[in-house]
N, C-alpha and C positions, 0 to 999 in steps of 0.2 A: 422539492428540489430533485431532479434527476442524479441518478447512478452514474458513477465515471463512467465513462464508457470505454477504457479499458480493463473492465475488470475481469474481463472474461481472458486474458491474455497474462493478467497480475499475477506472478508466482504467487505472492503474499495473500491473498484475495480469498482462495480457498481455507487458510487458516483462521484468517479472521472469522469467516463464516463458522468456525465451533463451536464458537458460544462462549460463553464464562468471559473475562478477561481479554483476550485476543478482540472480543466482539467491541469492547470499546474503539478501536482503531476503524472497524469500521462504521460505527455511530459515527464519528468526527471526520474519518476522511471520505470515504466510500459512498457514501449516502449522505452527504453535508458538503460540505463548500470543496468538494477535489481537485480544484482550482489552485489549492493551496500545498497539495499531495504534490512530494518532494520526485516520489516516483512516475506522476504524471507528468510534468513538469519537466522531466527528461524526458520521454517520451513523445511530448512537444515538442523536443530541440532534436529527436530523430539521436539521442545521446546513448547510451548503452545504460541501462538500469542494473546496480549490480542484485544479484538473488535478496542479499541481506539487508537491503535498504528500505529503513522502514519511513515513513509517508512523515515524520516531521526533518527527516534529511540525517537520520541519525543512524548509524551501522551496528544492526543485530551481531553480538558477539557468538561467535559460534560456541558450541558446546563441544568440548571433547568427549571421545569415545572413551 
């Protein structure tokens, strides 16, 4: 199966590629069906992607300082 082809543009995209833990999100969306990626799927609709929106449609809680 082909690579989204926004990943080059993906905030999130470079973190998953770390490795460990993060790399699961891209096993599942990135490199698997990103058809189903919550953040492509805006990007589709031409819709604004927020930074912390991670690909099952669920909003990364920020960390404080």
């Amino acid at each position: 199966m082909p690579q989204c082809p926004h990943e080059a543009s993906c905030r999130l995209f470079p973190l998953f590629s770390m490795g460990g833990t993060l790399a699961v999100w891209k096993t599942n969306y990135c490199c698997s069906d990103f058809t189903r990626c919550a953040r492509y799927q805006r990007n589709l609709r031409e819709a604004w992607v927020p930074d912390n929106l991670l690909p099952n449609g669920m909003l990364l809680k920020k960390v404080a300082k």
